[in-house]
C-alpha positions as CSV (number, residue, x, y, z in Angstrom):
1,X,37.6,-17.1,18.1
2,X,36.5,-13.2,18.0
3,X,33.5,-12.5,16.5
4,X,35.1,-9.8,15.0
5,X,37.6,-11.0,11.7
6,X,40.3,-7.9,12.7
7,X,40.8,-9.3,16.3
8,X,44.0,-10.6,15.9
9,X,45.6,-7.2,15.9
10,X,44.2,-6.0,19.0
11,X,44.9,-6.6,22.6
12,X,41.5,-5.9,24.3
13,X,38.4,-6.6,22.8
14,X,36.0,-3.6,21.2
15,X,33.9,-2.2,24.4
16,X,30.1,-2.6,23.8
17,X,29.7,1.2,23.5
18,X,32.2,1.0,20.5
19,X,29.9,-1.8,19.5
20,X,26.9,0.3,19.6
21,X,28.2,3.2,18.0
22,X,29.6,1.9,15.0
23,X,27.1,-1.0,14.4
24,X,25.0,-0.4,10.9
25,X,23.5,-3.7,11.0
26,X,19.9,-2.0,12.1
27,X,19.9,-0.5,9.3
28,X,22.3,-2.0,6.6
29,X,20.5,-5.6,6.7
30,X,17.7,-4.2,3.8
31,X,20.6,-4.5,2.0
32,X,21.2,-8.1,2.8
33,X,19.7,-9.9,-1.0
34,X,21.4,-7.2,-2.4
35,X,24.9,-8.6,-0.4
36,X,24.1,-12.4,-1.2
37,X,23.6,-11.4,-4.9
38,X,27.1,-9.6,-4.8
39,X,28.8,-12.3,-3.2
40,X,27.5,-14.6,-5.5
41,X,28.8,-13.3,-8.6
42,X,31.9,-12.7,-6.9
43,X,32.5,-16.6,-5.9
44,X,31.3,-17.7,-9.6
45,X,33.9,-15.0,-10.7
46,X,36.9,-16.8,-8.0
47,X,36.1,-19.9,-9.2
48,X,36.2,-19.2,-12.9
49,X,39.4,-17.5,-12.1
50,X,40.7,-21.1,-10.3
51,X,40.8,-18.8,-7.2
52,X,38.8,-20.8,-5.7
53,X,37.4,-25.2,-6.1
54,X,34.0,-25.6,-8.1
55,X,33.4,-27.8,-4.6
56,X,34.2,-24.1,-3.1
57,X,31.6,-22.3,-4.8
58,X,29.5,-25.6,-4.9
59,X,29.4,-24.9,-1.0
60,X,28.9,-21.1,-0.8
61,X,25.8,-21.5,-3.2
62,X,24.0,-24.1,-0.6
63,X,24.8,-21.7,1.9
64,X,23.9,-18.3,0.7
65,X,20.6,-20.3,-0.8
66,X,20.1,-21.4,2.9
67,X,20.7,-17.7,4.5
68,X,18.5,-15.8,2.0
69,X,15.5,-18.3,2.8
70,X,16.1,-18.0,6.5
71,X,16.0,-14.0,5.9
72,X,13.1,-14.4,3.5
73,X,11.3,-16.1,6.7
74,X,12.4,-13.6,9.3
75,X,14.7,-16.5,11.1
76,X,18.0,-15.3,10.3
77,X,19.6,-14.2,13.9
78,X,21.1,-10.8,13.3
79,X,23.8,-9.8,15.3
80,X,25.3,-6.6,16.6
81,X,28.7,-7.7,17.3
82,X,29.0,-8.8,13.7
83,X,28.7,-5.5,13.3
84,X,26.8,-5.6,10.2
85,X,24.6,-6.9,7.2
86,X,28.3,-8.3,5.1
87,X,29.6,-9.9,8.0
88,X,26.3,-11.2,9.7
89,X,26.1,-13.1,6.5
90,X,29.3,-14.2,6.0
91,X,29.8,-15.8,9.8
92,X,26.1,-17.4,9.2
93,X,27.8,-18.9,5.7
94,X,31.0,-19.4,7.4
95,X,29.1,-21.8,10.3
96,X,27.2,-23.6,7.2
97,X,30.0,-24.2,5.1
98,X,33.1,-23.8,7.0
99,X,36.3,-23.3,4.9
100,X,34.3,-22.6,1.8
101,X,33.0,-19.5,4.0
102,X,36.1,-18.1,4.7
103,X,37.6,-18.0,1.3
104,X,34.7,-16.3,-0.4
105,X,36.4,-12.7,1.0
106,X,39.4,-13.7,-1.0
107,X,40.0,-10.6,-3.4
108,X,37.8,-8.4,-2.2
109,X,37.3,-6.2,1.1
110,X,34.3,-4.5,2.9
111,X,35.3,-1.1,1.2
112,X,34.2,-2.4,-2.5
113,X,31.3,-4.8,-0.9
114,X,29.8,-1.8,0.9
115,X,30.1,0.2,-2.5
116,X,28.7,-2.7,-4.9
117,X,26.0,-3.6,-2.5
118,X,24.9,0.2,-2.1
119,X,24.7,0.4,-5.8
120,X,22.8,-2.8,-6.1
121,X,20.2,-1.5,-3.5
122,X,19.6,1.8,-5.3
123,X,19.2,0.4,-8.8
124,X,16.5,-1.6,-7.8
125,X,15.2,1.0,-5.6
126,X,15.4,3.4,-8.8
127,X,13.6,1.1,-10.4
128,X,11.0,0.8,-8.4
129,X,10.7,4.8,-7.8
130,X,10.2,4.9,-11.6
131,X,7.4,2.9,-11.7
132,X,5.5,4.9,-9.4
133,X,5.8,7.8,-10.8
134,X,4.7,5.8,-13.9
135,X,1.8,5.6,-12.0
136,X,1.5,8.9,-10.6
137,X,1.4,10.4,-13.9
138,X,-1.2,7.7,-15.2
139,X,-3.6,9.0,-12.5
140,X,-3.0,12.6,-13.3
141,X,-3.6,11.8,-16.8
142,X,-6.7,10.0,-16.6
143,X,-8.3,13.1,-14.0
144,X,-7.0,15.4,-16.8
145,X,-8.4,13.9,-19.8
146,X,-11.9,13.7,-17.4
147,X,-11.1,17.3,-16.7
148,X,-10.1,18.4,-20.4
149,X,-12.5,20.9,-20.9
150,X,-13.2,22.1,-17.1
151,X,-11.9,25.8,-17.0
152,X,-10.7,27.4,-13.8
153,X,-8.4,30.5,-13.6
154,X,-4.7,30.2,-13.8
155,X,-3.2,32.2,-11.5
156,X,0.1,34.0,-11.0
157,X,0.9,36.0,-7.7
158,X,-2.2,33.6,-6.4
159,X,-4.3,36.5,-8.4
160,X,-6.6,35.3,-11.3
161,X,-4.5,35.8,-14.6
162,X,-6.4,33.8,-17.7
163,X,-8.4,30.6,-17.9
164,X,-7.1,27.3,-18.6
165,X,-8.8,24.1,-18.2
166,X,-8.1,21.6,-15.1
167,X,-6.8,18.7,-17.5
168,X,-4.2,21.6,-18.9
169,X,-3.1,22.2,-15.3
170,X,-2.4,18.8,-14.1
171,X,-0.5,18.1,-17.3
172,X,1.9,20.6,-15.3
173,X,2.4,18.1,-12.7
174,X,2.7,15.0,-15.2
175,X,5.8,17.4,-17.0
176,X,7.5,17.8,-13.9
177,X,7.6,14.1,-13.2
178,X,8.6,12.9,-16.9
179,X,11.6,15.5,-15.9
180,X,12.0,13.3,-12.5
181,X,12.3,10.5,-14.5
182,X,14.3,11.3,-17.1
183,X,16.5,12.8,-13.8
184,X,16.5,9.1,-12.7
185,X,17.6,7.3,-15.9
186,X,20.7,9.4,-15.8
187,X,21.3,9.2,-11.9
188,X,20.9,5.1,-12.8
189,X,22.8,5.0,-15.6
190,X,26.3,7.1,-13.9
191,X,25.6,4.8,-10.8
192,X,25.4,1.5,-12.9
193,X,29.3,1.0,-12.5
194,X,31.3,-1.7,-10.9
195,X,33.1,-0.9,-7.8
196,X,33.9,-4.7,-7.1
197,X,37.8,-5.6,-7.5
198,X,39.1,-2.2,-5.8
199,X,39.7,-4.2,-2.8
200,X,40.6,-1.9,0.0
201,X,41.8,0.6,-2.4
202,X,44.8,-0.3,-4.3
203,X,43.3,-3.2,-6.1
204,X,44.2,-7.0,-6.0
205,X,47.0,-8.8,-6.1
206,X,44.6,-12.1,-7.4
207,X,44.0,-12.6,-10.8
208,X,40.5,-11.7,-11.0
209,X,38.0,-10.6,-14.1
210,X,35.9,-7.4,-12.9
211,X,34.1,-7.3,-16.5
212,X,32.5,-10.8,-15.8
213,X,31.6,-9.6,-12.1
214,X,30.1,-6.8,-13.9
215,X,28.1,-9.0,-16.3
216,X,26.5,-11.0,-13.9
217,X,25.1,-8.3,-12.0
218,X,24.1,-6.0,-14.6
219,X,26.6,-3.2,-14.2
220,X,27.5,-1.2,-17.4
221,X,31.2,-1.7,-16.9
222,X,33.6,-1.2,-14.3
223,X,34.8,1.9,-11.7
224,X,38.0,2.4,-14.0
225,X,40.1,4.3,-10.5
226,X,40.2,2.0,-7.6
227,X,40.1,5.0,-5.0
228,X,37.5,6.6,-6.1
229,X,35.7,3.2,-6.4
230,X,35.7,2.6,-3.0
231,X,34.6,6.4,-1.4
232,X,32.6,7.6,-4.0
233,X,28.8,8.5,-3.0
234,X,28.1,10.9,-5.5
235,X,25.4,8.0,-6.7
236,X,23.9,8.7,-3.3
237,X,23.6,12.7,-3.4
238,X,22.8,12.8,-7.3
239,X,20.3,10.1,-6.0
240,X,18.6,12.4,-2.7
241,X,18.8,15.8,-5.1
242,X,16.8,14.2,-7.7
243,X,14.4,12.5,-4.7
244,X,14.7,16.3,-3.4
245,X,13.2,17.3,-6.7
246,X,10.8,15.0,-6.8
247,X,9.5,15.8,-3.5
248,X,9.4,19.3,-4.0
249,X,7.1,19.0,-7.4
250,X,4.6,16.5,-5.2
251,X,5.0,19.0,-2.8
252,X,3.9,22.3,-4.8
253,X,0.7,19.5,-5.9
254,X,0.1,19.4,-2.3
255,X,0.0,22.8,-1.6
256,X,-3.0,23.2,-4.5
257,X,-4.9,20.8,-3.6
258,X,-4.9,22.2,0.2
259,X,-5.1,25.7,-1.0
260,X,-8.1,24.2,-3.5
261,X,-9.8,21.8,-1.2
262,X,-10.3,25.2,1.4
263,X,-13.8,26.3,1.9
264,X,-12.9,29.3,1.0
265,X,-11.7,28.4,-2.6
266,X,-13.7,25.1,-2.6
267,X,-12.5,23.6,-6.3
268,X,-11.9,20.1,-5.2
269,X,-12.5,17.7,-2.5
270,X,-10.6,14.8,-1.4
271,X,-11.8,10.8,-0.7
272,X,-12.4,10.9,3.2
273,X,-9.6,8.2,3.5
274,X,-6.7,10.4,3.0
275,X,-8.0,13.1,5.1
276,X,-8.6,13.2,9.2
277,X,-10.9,15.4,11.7
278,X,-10.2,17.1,14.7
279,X,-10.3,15.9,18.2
280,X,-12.3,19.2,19.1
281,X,-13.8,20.7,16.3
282,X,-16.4,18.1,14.7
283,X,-17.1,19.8,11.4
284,X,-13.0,19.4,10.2
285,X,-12.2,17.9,7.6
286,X,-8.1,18.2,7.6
287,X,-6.1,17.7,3.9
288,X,-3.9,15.5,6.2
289,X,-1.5,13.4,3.5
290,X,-1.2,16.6,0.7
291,X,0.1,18.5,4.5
292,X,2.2,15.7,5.2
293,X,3.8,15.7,1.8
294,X,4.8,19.0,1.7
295,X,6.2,18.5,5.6
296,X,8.2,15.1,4.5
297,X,9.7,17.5,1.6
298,X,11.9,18.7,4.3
299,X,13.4,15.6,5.2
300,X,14.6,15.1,2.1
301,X,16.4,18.6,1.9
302,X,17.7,17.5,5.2
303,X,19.1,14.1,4.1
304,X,20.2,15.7,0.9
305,X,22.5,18.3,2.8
306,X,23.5,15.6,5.5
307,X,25.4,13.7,2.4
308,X,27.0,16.5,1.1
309,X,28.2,17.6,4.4
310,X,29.4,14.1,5.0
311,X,31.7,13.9,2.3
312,X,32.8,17.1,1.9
313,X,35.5,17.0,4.0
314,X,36.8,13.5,3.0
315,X,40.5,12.7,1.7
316,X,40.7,9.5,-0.1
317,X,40.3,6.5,-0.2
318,X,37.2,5.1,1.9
319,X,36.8,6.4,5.7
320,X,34.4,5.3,8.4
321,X,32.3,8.1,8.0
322,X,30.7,6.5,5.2
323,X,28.8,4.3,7.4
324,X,26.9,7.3,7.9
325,X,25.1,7.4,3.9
326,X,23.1,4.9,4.2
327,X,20.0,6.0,6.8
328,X,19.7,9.5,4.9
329,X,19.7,6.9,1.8
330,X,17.5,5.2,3.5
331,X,14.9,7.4,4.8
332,X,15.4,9.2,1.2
333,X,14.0,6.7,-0.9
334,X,11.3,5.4,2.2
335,X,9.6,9.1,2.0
336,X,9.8,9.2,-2.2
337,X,8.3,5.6,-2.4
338,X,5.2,6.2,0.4
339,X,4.8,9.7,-1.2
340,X,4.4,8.4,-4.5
341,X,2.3,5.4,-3.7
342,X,-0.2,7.3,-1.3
343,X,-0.8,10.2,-4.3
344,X,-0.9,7.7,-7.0
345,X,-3.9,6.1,-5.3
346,X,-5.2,9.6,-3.5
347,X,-5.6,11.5,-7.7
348,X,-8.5,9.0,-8.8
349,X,-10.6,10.0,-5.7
350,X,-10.2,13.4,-6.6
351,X,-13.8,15.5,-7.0
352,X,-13.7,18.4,-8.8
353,X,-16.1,20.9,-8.3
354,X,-17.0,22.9,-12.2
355,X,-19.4,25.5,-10.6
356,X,-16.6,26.7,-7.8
357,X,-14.3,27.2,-10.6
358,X,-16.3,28.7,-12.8
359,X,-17.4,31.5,-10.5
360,X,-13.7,31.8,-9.3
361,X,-13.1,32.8,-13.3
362,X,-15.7,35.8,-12.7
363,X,-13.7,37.4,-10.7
364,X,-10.7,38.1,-11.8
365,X,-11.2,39.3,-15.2
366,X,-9.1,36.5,-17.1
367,X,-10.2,37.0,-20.3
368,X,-8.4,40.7,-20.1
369,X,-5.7,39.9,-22.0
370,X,-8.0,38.2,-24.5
371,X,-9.1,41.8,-24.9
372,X,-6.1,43.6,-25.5
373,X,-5.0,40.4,-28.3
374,X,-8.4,41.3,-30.2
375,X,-7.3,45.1,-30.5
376,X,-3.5,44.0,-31.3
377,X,-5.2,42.0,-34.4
378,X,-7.1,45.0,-35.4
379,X,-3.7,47.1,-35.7
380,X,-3.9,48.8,-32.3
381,X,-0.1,48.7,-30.8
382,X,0.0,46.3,-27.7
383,X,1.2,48.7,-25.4
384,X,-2.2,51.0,-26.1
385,X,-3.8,47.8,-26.4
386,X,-2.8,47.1,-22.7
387,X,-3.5,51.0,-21.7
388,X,-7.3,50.7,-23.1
389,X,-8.1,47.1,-21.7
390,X,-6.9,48.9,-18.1
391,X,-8.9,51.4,-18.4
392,X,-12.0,49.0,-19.2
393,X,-11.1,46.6,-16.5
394,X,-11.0,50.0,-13.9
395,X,-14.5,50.4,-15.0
396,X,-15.9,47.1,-15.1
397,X,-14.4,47.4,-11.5
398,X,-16.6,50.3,-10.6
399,X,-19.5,48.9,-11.9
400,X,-19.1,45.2,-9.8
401,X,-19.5,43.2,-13.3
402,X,-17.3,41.5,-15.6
403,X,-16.2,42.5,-18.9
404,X,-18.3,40.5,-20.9
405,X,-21.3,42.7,-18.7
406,X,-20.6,46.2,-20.0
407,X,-22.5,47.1,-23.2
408,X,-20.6,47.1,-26.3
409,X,-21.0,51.1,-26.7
410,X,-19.2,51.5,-23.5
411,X,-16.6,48.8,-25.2
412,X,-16.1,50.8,-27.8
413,X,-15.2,54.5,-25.8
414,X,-11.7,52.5,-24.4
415,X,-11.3,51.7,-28.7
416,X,-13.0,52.6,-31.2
417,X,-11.9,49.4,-33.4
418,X,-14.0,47.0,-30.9
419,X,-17.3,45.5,-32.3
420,X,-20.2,43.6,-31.6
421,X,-17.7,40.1,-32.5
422,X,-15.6,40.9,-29.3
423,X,-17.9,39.4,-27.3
424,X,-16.9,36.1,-28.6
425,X,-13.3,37.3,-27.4
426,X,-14.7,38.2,-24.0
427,X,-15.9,34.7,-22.7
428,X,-14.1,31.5,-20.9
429,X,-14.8,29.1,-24.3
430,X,-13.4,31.5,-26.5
431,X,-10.2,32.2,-24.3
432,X,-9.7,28.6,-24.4
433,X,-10.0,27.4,-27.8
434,X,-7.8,30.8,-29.0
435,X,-4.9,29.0,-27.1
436,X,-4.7,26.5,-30.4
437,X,-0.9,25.4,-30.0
438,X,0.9,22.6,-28.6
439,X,1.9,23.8,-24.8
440,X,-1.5,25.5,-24.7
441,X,-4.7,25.4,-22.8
442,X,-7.2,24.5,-25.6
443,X,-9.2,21.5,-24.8
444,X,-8.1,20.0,-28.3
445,X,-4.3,20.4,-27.2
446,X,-5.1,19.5,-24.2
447,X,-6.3,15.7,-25.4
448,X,-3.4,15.6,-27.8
449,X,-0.9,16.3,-24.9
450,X,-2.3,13.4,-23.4
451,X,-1.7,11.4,-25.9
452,X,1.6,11.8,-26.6
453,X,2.0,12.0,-22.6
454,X,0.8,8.5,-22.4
455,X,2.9,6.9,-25.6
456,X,5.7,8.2,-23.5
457,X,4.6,6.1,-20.7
C-alpha cells in the first residue's frame, strides 16, 4: 500500500521532486500536539455521535497517548513522503491501532484539520506572546518608577523641546504595548472559531455535532460558512500586522537606546551581555540586540506582505497555496517571542546616566515654552508671548548661556510683566512639576501612571 492515502487515483507514483516541493512536514510538525489535541476531540465527538465504537476511540486514545510521548522524547520518525505533520501522525496511529486509525478521518478532511490545527497553534502562541509583553512592560515599569524623577530633554525633530523625566518616557513604550495587547485579545478572540466539520468544503454528509468539537477545545463557537472555513487566513495576517506593530514599537525602543547608549549622547549604558566588540577595533562596545531588533522588524513586514500576497489572488474554497502561511507564521511569531524575551530581561540591566542628561537639558533651552506660559498667565497673548521668549532665546544664544543665566533686567526688556518669580519658571524642577495632569511629565503623575499601569497588568 502507497504511502500516500490519494494513490488509488493515480497511475504513477508522485516523483521525489514533487515530494520535496510540496512536503510541509519540516515545518508543520510544531504543530503536531496541537494536531493530536484536534483529533482528539474529534474522535470523542464520532463516538458520541455513534460514528464511531467506544472500543474505536478507546483505541485512538492509546495511540495518540503513545505518538505524543514518542514526539515529547524526540523518537517519533518523521517522514517526508507522508508529506506532513496530519498524516505522519495518522499512519504512525494507523500502524498502532489499525482499523481504529483509519476511521478517525471519518467526517473530516485535511482542509478543516489544517485550519483547526493552525488556529490551535496561534492561540496558544498568542497566549504566550501576551505574557511577554506582560513582562516587557513589568521591566519598563519598574526602570520607570527608579527613574520617576530623572529629567532628560524630550525631543521632537531629534532637537531638545521640553523636559520630561526618564520614568515619563518609558511609560511611552509600556502604552504602546498595552495597545499590542489589547491588539492581541481581539486578533484571539475573531480567530477563536471552529473551522472543524467543513470537511473539504461543502460540509458532511455524517451526523456530527461541531458545537461539542468546539467545547472541547475551547473555541468560542463555530465557522458558521463552510468555504470560508476552510481558506480563511485572515487570523494569520491580522495575527503578522499586529506582530508587525509590535515589532515596530520594540523597534523605535531600540533605536533610543542605540541613539542613547552613543558616546556622543552617552544617557544610558547597556549590561555587557547583550552587547558585542569588534574584531578590529578593541575599544567597541556594539548595541548589538537593540540593532538586531530593529533589523528583525523587517522580517516581519516581509512575512506580513508575503500573506497578503498569498491570498490575494485566491477563489474559494481551500487551494494548495495555503501550504505556503505557515513559515511566514512561523518565523512571525519566532522573531516576536525572542524579541520580547531578550528585552524583557535586557530593561533591568539598564544604567542610566543623570549627569549626561542633565547637561543634555542645557542645551537646548527646554524650559522656553515654560517661558512664554508664564507671560500667557500674566495676560500677554500667546503669540507675543512666543515672539518675546524668541527673542530672549536669540540672545541667550549670543551670549552661550541658558535662560535661567541672563539677569532678570535683561528678562524683563523682552516683557515687561516678567519678575524676579520667573526664575522658578526657568528651571528643569519647576518645568516638571507645572506638568500636574494625568498624561503629563510630573514625577507625581508619573508614579500614579504606574500605578494604574500595573493594576492593568
Amino acid at each position: 500500500m502507497s504511502d500516500h492515502t490519494w494513490s488509488g487515483r493515480f497511475a504513477e507514483p508522485v516523483s521525489d521532486l514533487v515530494k520535496r516541493y510540496t512536503a510541509s512536514v519540516f515545518f508543520d510538525q510544531r504543530m503536531a500536539a496541537q494536531d493530536i489535541r484536534g483529533s482528539l476531540a474529534h474522535a470523542r465527538m464520532l463516538a458520541r455521535q455513534r460514528i464511531i465504537t467506544p472500543d474505536d476511540l478507546a483505541e485512538i486514545e492509546r495511540g495518540m497517548a503513545q505518538i505524543a510521548g514518542e514526539i515529547e522524547r524526540g523518537e517519533f520518525a518523521w517522514s517526508l513522503d507522508a508529506e506532513d505533520v496530519h498524516l505522519n501522525i495518522e499512519k504512525r496511529l494507523t500502524a498502532l491501532v489499525g482499523d481504529a486509525g483509519k476511521r478517525l478521518h471519518t467526517g473530516r478532511s485535511r482542509n478543516d484539520q489544517v485550519a483547526t490545527d493552525i488556529r490551535l497553534w496561534l492561540r496558544d502562541t498568542i497566549d504566550a506572546i501576551d505574557g511577554l509583553l506582560r513582562s516587557y512592560q513589568s521591566a519598563l515599569l519598574d526602570l520607570a518608577e527608579r527613574h520617576a524623577d530623572t529629567p532628560l530633554p524630550g525631543f521632537t525633530h531629534l532637537q531638545v523641546a521640553q523636559p520630561v523625566t526618564f520614568g515619563h518616557h518609558l511609560l511611552a513604550y509600556v502604552e504602546m504595548a498595552e495597545r499590542d495587547r489589547s491588539r492581541l485579545r481581539g486578533c484571539r478572540k475573531r480567530m477563536n472559531r471552529l473551522p472543524l466539520g467543513a470537511a473539504a468544503l461543502a460540509g458532511t454528509t455524517f451526523p456530527i455535532d461541531r458545537e461539542f468539537v468546539a467545547r472541547e477545545l475551547g473555541f468560542d463557537g463555530v465557522c458558521e460558512n463552510s468555504l470560508d472555513a476552510v481558506s480563511d487566513r485572515d487570523f494569520a495576517i491580522e495575527f503578522c500586522a499586529t506582530a508587525a506593530l509590535v515589532m515596530m514599537h520594540v523597534s523605535r525602543f531600540s533605536e533610543e537606546l542605540i541613539l542613547w547608549m552613543s558616546p556622543r549622547v552617552g544617557f544610558i549604558d547597556l549590561a555587557d551581555r547583550f552587547c558585542t566588540g569588534s574584531s578590529i577595533m578593541p575599544q567597541k562596545k556594539n548595541p548589538d540586540v537593540p540593532e538586531l531588533a530593529r533589523g528583525k522588524t523587517g522580517r516581519a513586514y516581509g512575512n506580513l506582505m508575503a500573506l497578503l500576497t498569498l491570498m490575494k489572488g485566491q477563489p474559494l474554497a481551500y487551494n494548495k497555496d495555503n501550504q505556503e502561511d505557515k513559515e511566514p507564521l512561523f518565523d512571525t511569531a519566532d522573531t516576536v517571542i525572542d524579541t520580547l524575551r531578550i528585552f524583557a530581561d535586557m530593561v533591568p540591566g539598564i544604567r542610566v546616566k543623570p549627569e549626561a542628561m542633565a547637561a543634555a537639558l542645557k542645551q537646548g533651552y527646554a524650559t522656553a515654552t515654560d517661558l512664554a506660559d508664564y507671560l500667557v498667565k500674566r495676560g500677554l497673548p500667546f503669540r507675543d508671548a512666543h515672539e518675546a521668549v524668541a527673542r530672549a532665546v536669540r540672545a541667550a544664544e549670543t551670549k552661550g548661556c541658558d535662560l535661567a543665566d541672563l539677569p532678570l533686567a535683561e528678562l524683563r526688556a523682552f516683557s515687561p510683566l516678567i519678575a524676579d518669580d520667573v526664575f522658578d519658571v526657568l528651571t528643569v524642577a519647576g518645568s516638571l512639576a507645572a506638568r500636574d495632569h494625568i498624561g503629563g511629565t510630573a514625577p507625581g503623575q508619573v508614579r500614579a501612571a504606574i500605578a494604574r499601569a500595573r493594576a492593568r497588568l
